[in-house]
N, C-alpha and C positions, 0 to 999 in steps of 0.2 A: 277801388272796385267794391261793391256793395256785396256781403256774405251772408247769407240765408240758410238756415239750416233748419228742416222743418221733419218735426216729428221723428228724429233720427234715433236709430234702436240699433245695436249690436251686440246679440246676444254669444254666447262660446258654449255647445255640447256637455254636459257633462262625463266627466271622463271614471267619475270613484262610483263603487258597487253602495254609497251610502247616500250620495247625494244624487238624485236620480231627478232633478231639475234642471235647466238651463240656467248659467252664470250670466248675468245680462251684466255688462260692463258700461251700454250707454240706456237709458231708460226714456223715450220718448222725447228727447230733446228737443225742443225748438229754440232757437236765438239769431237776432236781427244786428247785424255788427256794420253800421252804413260805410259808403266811402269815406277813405283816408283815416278811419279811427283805429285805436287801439284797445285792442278788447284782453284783459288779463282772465283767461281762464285758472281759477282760484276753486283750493280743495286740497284736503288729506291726501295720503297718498292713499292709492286704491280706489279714489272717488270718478274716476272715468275720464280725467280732464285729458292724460296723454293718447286714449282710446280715440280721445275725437277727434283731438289732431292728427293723428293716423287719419282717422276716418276723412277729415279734410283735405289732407292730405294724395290721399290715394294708397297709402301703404295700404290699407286694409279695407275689405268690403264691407258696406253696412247691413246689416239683415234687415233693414227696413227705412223708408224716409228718405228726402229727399235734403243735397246738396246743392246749391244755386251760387253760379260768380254773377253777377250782375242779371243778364237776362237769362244765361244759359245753362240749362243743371248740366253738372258736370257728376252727378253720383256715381257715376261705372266709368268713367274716363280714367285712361291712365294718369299715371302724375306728371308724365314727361308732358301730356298735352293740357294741363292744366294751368298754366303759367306759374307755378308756386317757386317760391323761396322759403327754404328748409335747413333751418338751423337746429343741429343735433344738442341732446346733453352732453355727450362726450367729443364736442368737436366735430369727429369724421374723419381730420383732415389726411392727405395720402401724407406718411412719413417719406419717402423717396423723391417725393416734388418738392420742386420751391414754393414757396409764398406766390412767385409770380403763377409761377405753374397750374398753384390749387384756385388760384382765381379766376386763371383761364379755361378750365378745366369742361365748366358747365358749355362755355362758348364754342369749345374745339367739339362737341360732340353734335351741335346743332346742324340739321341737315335739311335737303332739299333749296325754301326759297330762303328760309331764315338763317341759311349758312353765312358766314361773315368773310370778310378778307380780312388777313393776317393784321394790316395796318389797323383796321379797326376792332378786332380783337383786342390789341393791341391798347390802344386809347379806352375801352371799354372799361379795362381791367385796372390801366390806373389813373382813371376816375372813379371809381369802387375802394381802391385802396386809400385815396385820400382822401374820400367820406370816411371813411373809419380812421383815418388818420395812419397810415402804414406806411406811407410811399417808400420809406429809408429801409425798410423788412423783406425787400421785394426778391432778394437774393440769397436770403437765409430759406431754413429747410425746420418743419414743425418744431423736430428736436433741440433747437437752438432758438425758442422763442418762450416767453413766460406764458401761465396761463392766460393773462388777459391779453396778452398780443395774438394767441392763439383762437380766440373768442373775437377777434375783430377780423381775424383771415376766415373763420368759419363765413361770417357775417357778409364781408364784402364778395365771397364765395358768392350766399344765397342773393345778393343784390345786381351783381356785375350783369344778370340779365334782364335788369329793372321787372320784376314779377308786378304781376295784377296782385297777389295775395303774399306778404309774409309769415312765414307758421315758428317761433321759437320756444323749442320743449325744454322747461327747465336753463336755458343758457348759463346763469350764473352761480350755479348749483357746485361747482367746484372749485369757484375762486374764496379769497378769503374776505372779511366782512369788507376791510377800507376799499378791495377792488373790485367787489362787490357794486356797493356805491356808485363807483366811479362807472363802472360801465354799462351801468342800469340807467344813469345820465347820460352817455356817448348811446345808446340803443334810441331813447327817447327822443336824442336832438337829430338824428339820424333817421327816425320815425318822420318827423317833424318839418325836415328838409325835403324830405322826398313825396312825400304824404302818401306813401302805400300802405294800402289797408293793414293791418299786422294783428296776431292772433296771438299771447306771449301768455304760456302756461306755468305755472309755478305753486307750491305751495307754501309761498313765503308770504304772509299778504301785505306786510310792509313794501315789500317790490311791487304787488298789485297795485298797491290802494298810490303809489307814489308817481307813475309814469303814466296806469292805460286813462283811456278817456271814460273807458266802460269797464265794468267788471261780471262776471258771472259765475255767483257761490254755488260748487257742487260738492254732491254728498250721496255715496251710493250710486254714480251711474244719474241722479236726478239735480238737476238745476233747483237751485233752492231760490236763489234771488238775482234781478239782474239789473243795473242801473247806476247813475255816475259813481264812484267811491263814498263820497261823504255823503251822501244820501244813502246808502246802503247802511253804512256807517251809524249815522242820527236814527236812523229808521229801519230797524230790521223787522223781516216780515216773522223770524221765529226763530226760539229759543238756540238754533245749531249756527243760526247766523250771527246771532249776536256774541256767543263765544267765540266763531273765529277769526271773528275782527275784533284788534286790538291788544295795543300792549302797554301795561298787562294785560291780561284777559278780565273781561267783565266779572263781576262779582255778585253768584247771584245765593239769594234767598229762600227758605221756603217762609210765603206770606201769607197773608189774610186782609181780604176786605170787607171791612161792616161800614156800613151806615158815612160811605162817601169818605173813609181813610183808609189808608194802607197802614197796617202794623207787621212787623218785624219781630220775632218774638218776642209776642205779647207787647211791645211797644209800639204806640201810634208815633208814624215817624213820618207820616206826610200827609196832610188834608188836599187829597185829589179834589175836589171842589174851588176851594179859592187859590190854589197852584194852577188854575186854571187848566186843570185835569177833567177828567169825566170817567164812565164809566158804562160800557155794554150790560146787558142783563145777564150775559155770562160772567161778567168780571164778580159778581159775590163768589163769597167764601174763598178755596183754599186757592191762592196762585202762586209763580215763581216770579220773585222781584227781584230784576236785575240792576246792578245800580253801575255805571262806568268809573274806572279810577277816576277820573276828574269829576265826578259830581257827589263828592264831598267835600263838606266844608268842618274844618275843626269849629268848633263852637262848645264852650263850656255847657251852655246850657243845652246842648243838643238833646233831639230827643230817640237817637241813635245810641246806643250805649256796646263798647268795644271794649275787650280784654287787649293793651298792650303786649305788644311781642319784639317791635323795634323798629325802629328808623333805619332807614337805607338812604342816605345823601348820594344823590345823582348829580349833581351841581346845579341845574337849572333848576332842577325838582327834587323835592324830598316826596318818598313815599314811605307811608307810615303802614305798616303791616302790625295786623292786628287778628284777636278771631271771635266768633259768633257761632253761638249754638246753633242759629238757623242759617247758616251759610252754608251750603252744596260742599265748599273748598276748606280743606285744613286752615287757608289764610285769607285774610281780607285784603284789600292794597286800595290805598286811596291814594291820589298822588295831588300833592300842594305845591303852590310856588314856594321855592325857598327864600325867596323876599320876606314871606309874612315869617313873621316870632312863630312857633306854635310851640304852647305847654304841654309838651309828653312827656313828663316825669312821673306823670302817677299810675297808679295799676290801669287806669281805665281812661278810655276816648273818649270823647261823643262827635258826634257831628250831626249838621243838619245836610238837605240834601236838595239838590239842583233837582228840581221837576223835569228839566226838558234830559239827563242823563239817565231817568227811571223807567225802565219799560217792563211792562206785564205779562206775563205769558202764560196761558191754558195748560193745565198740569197735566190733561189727558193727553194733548194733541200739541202742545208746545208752542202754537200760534201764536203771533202778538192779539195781544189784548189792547186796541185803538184809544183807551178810557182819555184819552186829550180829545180828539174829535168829537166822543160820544156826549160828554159833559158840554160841550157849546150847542151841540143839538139839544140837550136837554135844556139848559137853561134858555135857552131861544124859542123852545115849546112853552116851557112855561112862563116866559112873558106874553108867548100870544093869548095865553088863557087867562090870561090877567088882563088885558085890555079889553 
């Protein structure tokens, strides 16, 4: 089912004798999540992301904007009439039921034409169980299950009614990293099999960026960016996005452009020009250059210059941590294959730098700065004026 959420706003009263505004928790949001995809609402915490699943939800009324499943806004409909599946952070599940119980649970309450006979209640529940793989669990009771077997009765809970919409807030927020993993992959193939739309909030973005099909970066109540992962990823629209993807976190600079380079304090450290870069008429003078761990390259001759701090062997990867007066961050991190030799023995790096891992961004307003598009514009002007 296709999810439409247009211009949606929910603001909360102010309650303190100092702050005499309205707290706006969602800020005009609009976002299109089509059938059968999976959309990772991604964000700090405090950034709006569980407000809206609420607000999808039904738990909570929106102060403005509209909610759409397919054809039909559903904005003021309760949640029982909205077809949804709702997986909590902390489970939900009843301690005094079983496993089979908490699965049938949604089903025993259905009324009027939608009411089921026992036998197919029955089959419902475990067919739900062995999508999540439980069928052997069916007679234990919460307290006699692990975290992640308890994350897959939640689950097969919010599915046993096959929902038009899956909503999960945080789900794996309290297991630990290996089962983490594992059940962020069962969520996925599980996604995948059924192909209902699903809504999966987090502010993990490693779990975003690895199972949804779409992502959407929020910050403050406002959608900052929206579109497949690795393109959000290669291409961020501004400075808050590019920090919170990725690990490590980007590395940024404060820089300077003259005369079609970028310099790094006081060093010219990439010819935007023949890197087949470019540059807007906003990109002179002061900007932030952000450069990604993987777009350095060790290079003796480089024309990056780094105070050594040390190596950290990761196995696949060695990342070399280092620092720079014009770096934002107490450290640098660049990460290299540990195949290559690299010489860090002496007080100081260098590296050169991958064009397509450098991105620029407006020091007032933090935008990206396009200077790869702007530069093929320009050099395409001035070959027409030459001919």
């Amino acid at each position: 089912m296709e999810v439409i959420l247009q211009n949606l706003t929910k603001k909360y009263p102010s309650r303190g004798k100092k702050l005499r505004e309205d707290v706006i928790a969602v800020n005009d949001l609009t976002i299109h999540i089509p059938d059968g995809k999976l959309m990772g609402l991604l964000g700090p915490s405090g950034c709006g992301k569980s407000t809206t699943l609420n607000l999808i939800s039904g738990l909570q009324k929106p102060t403005g904007g509209k909610i759409i499943f397919g054809d039909q806004e559903v904005t003021y409909l309760p949640p029982e009439s909205r077809g949804i599946g709702l997986v909590f952070q902390n489970y939900a599940l009843y301690p005094h039921l079983t496993v089979k119980q908490n699965i049938l649970f949604p089903l025993e309450n259905l009324k009027g034409k939608s009411r089921l006979f026992k036998t197919e209640m029955l089959k419902k529940a475990c067919e739900a169980a062995a999508l999540v793989q439980i069928e052997d669990l069916m007679d234990r009771k919460p307290g006699e299950l692990s975290g992640g077997q308890q994350q897959r009765v939640a689950i097969a809970r919010a599915l046993v009614k096959m929902p038009g919409v899956l909503l999960l807030d945080e789900p794996l927020s309290n297991l630990d990293a290996r089962l983490r993993l594992q059940t962020r992959e069962e969520i996925r193939r599980i996604q995948k099999e059924t192909k209902i739309t699903t809504i999966f909030v987090t502010h993990d973005q490693e779990e975003a960026m690895s199972i949804s099909d779409l992502i959407a970066v929020m910050n403050a109540g406002v959608v900052q960016q929206t579109g497949s992962p690795q393109d959000v990823y290669d291409n961020p629209d501004n400075l808050f996005v590019a920090r919170f993807l990725g690990t490590p976190p980007i590395n940024v600079f404060e820089g300077q452009v003259k005369n079609g380079t970028l310099y790094i304090g006081g060093d010219p450290v990439l010819d935007l020009v023949h890197a087949g870069g470019g540059l807007s008429e906003g990109a002179f003078g002061q900007v932030y250059a952000a450069v990604r761990p993987e777009g350095f390259i060790l290079s003796e001759n480089g024309p990056l210059a780094c105070r050594l701090s040390g190596v950290e062997v990761m196995g696949r990867d060695i990342t070399v941590v280092s620092t720079n007066k014009a770096s934002l961050a107490p450290k640098v991190r660049a990460v290299i294959s540990a195949e290559r030799q690299a010489d860090v023995s002496g007080p100081l790096v260098r590296f050169s730098l991958r064009p397509a891992k450098v991105f620029l961004f407006d020091k007032n307003t933090e935008k990206r700065i396009p200077f790869q598009a702007a530069i093929r514009q320009q050099i395409g002007a001035c070959h027409e004026t030459h001919l």
